[in-house]
KOLPA-753509 format. One record per residue (C-alpha): residue number from 0; x negated, y, z. Coordinates in pm, 1 decimal. Layout:
BEGIN
REC   pos          X          Y          Z
REC   NUM          X          Y          Z
...
***
This chain:
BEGIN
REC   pos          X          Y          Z
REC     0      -47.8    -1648.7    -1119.9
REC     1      183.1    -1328.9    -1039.0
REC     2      -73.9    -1009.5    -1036.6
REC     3       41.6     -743.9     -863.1
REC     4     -251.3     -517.9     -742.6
REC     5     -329.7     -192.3     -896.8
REC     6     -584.5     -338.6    -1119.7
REC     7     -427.6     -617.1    -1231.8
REC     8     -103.8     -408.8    -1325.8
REC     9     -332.6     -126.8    -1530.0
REC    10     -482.3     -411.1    -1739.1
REC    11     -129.1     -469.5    -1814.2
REC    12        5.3     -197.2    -1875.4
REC    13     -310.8     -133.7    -2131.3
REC    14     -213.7     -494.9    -2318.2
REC    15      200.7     -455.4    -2300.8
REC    16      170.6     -211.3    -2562.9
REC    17      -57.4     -366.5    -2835.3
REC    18       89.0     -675.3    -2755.8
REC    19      474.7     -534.4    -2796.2
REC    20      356.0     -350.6    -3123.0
REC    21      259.1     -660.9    -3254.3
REC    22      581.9     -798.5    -3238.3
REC    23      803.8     -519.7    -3424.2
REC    24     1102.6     -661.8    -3426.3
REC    25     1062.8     -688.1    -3015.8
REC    26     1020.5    -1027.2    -2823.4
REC    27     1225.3    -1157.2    -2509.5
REC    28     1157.3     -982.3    -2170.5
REC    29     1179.7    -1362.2    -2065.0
REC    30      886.1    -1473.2    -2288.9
REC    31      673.3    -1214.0    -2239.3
REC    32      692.4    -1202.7    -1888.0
REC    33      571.9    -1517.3    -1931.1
REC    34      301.9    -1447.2    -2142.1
REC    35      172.2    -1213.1    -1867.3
REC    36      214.5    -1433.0    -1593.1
REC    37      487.5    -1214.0    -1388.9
REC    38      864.7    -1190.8    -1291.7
REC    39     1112.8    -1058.9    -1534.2
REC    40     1126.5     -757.3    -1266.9
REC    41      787.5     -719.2    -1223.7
REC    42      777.1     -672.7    -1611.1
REC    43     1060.5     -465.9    -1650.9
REC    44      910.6     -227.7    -1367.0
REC    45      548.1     -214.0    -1581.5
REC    46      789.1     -110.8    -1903.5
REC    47      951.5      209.9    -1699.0
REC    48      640.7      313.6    -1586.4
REC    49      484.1      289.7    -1972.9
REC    50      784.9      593.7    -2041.9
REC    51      585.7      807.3    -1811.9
REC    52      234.8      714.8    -1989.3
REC    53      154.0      898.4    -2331.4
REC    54      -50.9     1154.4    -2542.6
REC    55     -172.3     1512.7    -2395.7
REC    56      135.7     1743.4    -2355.0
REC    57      345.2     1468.9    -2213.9
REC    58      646.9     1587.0    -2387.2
REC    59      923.7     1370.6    -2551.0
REC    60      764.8     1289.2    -2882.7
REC    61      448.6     1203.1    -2661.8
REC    62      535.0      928.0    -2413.4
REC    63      533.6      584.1    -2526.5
REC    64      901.1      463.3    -2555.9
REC    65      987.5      134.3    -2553.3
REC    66     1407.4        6.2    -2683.0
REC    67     1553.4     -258.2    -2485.9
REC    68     1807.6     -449.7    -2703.8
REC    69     2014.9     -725.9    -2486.7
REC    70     1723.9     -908.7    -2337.9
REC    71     1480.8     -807.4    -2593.9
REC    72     1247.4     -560.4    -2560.5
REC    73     1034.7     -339.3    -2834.5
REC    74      813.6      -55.5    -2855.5
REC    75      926.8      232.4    -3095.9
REC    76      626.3      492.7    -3023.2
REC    77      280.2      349.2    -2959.4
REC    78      118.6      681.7    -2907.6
REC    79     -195.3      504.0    -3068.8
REC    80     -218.0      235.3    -2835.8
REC    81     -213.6      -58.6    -3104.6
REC    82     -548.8     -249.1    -3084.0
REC    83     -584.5     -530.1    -2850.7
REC    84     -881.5     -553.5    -2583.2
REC    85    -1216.2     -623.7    -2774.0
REC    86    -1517.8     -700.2    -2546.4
REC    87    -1888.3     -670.6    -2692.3
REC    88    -2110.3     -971.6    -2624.8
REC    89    -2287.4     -829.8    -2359.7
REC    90    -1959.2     -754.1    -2201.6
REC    91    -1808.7    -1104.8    -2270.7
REC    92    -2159.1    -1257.8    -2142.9
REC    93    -2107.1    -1030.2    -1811.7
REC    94    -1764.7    -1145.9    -1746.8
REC    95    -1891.0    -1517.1    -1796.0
REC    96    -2170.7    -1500.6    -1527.5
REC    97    -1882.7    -1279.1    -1296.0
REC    98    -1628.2    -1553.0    -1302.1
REC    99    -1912.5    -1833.4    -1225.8
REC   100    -2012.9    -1607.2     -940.8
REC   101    -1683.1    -1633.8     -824.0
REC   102    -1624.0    -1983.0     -832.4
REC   103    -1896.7    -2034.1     -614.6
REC   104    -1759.1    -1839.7     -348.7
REC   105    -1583.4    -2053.0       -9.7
REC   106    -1229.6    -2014.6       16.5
REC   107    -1135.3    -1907.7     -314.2
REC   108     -742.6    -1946.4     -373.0
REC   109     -668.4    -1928.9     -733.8
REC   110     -936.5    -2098.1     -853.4
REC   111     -777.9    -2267.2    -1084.0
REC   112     -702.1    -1971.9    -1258.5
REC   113    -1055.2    -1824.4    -1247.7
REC   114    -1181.0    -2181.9    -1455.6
REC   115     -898.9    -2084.5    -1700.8
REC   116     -990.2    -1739.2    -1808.6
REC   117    -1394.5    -1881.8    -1785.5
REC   118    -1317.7    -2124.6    -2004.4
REC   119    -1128.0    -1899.4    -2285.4
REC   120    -1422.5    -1581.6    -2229.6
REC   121    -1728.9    -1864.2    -2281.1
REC   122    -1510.2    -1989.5    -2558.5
REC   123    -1520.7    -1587.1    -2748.5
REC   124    -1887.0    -1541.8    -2633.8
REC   125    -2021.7    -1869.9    -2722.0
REC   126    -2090.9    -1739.3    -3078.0
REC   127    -2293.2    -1460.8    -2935.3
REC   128    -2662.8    -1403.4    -3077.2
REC   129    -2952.9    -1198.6    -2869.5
REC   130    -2774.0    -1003.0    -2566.6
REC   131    -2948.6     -792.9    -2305.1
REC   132    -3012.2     -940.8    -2007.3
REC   133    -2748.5     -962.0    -1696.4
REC   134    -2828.9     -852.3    -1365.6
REC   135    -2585.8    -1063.6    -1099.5
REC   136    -2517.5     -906.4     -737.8
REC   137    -2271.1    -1041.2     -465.1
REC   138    -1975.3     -803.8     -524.6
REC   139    -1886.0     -604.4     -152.0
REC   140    -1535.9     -761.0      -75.2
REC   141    -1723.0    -1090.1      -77.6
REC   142    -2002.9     -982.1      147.0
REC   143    -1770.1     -805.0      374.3
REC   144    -1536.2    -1135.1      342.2
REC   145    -1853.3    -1332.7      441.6
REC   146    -1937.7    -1104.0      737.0
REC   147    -1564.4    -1120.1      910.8
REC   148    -1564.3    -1507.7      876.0
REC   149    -1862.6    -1515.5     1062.6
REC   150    -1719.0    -1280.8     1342.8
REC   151    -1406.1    -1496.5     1358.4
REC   152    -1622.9    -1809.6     1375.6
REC   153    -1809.6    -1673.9     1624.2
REC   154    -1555.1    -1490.4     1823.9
REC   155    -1731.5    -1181.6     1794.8
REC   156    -1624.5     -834.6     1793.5
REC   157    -1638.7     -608.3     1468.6
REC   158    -1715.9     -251.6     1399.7
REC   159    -1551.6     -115.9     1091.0
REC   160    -1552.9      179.7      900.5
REC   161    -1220.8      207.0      703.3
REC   162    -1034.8      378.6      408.7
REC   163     -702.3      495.4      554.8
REC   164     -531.0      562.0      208.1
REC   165     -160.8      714.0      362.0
REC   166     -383.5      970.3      541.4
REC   167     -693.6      987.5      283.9
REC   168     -910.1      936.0      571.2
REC   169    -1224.3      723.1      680.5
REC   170    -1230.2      605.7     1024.7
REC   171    -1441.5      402.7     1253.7
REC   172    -1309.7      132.4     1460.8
REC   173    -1406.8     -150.5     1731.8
REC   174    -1151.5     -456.8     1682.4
REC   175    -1122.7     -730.8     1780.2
REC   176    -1072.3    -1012.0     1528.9
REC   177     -749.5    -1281.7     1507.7
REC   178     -709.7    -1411.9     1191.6
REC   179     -782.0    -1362.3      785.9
REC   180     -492.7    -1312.9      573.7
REC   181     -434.8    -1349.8      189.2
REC   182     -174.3    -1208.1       62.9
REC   183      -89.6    -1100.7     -306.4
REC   184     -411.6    -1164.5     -432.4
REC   185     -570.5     -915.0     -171.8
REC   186     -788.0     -993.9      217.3
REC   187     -651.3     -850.5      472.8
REC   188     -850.1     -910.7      838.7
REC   189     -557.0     -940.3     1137.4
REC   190     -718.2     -777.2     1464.2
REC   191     -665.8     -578.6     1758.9
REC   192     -783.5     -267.0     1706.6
REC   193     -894.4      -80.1     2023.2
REC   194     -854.0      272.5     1879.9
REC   195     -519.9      237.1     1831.8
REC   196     -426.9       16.9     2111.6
REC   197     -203.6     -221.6     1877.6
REC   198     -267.4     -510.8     1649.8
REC   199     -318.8     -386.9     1277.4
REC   200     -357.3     -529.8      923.1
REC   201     -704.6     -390.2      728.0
REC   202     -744.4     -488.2      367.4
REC   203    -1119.4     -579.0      323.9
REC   204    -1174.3     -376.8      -38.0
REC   205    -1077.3      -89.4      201.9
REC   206    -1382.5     -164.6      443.5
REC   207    -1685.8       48.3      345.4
REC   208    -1906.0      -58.9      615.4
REC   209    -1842.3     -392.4      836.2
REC   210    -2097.3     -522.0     1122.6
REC   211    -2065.3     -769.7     1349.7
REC   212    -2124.1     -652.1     1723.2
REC   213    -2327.7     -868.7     2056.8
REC   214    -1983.0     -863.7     2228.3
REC   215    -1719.3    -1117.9     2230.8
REC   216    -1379.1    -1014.9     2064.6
REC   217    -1067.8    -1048.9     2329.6
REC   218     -774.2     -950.6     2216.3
REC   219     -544.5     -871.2     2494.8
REC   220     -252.6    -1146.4     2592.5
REC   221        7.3     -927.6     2422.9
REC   222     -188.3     -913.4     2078.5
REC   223       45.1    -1150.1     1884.6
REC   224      -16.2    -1258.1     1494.6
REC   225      303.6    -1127.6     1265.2
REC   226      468.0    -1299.5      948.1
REC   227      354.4    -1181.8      597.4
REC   228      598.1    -1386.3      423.9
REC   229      806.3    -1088.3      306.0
REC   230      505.8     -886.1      234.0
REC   231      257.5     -716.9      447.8
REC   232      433.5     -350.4      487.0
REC   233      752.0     -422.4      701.8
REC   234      853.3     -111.4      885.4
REC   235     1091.0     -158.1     1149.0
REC   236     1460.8       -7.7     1178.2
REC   237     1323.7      274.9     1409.8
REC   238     1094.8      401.2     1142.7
REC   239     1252.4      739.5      993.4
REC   240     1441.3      698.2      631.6
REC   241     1378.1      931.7      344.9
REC   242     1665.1      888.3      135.0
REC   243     1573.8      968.4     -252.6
REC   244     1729.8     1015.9     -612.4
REC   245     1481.0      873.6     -839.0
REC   246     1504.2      934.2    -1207.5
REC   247     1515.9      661.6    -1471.2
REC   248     1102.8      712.6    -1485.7
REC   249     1030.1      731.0    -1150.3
REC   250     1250.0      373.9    -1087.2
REC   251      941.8      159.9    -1046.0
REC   252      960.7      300.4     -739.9
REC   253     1198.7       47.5     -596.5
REC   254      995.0     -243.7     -723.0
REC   255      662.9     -139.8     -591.3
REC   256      808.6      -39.4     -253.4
REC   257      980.5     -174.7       34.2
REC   258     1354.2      -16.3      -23.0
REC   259     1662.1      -27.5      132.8
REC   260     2042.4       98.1      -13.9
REC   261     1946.2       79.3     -393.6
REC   262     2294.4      220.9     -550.9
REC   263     2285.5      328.2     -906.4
REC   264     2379.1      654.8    -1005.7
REC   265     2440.9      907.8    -1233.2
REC   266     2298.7     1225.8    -1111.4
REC   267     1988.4     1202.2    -1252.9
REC   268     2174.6      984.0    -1526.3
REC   269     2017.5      638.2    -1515.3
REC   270     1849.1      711.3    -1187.4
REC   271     1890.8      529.3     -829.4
REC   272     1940.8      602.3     -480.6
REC   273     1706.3      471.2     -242.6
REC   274     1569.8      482.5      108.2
REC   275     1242.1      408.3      222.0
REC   276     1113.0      377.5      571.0
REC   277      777.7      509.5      665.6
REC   278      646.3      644.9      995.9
REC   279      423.3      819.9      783.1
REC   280      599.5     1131.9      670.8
REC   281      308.2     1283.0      485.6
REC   282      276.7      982.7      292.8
REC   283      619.4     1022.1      161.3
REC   284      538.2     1358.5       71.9
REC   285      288.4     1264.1     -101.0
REC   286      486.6     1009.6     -299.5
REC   287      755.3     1275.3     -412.7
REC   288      481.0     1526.4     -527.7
REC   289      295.7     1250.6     -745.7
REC   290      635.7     1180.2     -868.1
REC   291      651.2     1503.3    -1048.0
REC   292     1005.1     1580.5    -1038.1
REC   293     1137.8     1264.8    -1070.0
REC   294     1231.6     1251.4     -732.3
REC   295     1509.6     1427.0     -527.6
REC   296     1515.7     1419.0     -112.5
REC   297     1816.3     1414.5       21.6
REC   298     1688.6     1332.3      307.1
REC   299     1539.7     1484.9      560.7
REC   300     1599.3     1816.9      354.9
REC   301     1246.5     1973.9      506.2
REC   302     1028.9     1711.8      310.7
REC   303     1194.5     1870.6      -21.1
REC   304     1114.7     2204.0      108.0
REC   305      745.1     2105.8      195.3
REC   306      714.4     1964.7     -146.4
REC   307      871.0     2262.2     -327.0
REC   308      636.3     2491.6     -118.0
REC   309      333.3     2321.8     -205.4
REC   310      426.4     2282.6     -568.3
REC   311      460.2     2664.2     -591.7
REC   312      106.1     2746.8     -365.1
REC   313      -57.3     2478.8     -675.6
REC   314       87.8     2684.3     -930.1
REC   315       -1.6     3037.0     -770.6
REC   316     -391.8     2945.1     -759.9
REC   317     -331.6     2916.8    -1183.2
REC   318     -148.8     3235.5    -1169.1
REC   319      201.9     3073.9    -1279.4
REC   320      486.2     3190.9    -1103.3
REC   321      748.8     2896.8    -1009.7
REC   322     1046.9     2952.0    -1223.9
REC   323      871.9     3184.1    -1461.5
REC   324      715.2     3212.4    -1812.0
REC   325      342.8     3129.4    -1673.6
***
């Protein structure tokens, strides 16, 4: 099973390093990729991103480092991070009754995967003695799952009130339901939403608040379904480019997004050259400002300036002065 959502990868990322410092004189990329159930790339993506992740003062001699040697890989600075997950019993017996909840749910894809990882957690908390006692509740993507199968069953219409992450904004929506979607290990609900006049893609652990309405859903004749075989974000050719220089720890960048034009280059040394394509401008700001100057815009030149400005307006409310001694 290849994990690739945000939680998945952080539970990664927390085990790559115990699990590399247990091997000290470094173990294939190959073989550990397998170990953790991804691609080589998706591996060697989670590995750049551990340079950025360290101690307090997030200096050189902080950061975790990690030597690549041919295809073998090693960690030569732990920054403390050598024990391996341990779960108490109550946590191990909490997990147990979680994944059995699970498997009872319909329409559960990897399920075969769930029975594996039940099997191994009842195997470490079968030698468990007195633990408190577990209270079980239907988790909210699977009651919100629940509630849009019943609307598309139905052919009802749905009100929604959703988590627009690119715009850090809640909204609240009538559409009209077409089809459920499951796509790297996350729902997504296909519809036509009558705010926006178009037919969009909502992830359900987005949806804070789903009901379904006493009016049939009828999407209009020109609502059409779309292709997620290459992913679910596909922007189209007319969607602006920001062209960027990304610095050897910002290069995850390319494997977590949708780029175009990767070149190598040498200016920042080991960096790349990418372009992105968003109609979401902001968001891209956003992206270059959380990079924290691992990022340069070439393109369009004002989304460096916007970046720059707001970087310096952050450092005037600590009374630092941009370029000074702080």
């Amino acid at each position: 099973m290849t994990a690739t959502g945000t939680t998945d990868r952080m539970t990664r990322l927390l085990a790559l390093v115990p699990y590399l410092a247990a091997r000290p004189d470094g173990v294939e990329v190959a073989e550990a990729a397998r170990d953790f159930g991804v691609t080589e790339r998706q591996l060697r993506g989670d590995l750049e991103l551990l340079w950025m992740c360290g101690l307090p003062g997030y200096g050189p001699g902080d950061l975790i480092d990690v030597a690549f040697e041919g295809d073998r890989v090693r960690v030569t600075f732990s920054a403390g991070m050598v024990r391996p997950l341990r779960l108490t019993t109550d946590e191990a017996v909490s997990l147990v009754v979680a994944l059995r909840t699970l498997l009872e749910l319909p329409g559960l894809v990897e399920r075969d995967a769930v029975s594996r990882a039940l099997a191994k957690v009842s195997a470490a908390a079968g030698a468990a003695g007195r633990v408190t006692p577990v209270a079980v509740s239907m988790d909210a993507r699977a009651e919100t799952l629940a509630v849009v199968r019943d609307a598309l069953e139905r052919r009802r219409a749905l009100y929604l009130h959703y988590y627009v992450p690119t715009r850090d904004e809640r909204t609240e929506r009538t559409v009209d339901p077409m089809q459920l979607l499951f796509v790297d290990g996350s729902w997504y609900l296909e519809a036509w939403c009558r705010r926006a006049e178009g037919v969009r893609l909502f992830r359900l652990d987005r949806v804070d608040e789903v009901a379904v309405l006493d009016e049939p859903a009828a999407p209009p004749p020109q609502a059409t379904g779309r292709s997620v075989d290459d992913g679910v974000y596909r922007p189209g050719p007319e969607a602006p480019a920001v062209r960027l220089r990304l610095a050897r720890r910002a290069r995850w960048v390319a494997d977590y997004y949708p780029v175009e034009d990767v070149v190598p280059v040498d200016d920042p040394p080991g960096g790349l050259a990418v372009t992105v394509r968003t109609a979401d401008l902001a968001w891209a700001r956003r992206l270059v400002a959380t990079l924290g100057g691992h990022a340069v815009v070439d393109e369009p030149a004002e989304i460096g300036a916007q970046v720059a400005a707001e970087a310096r307006a952050a450092l005037a409310r600590y009374g630092v002065r941009a370029g000074g001694d702080g």
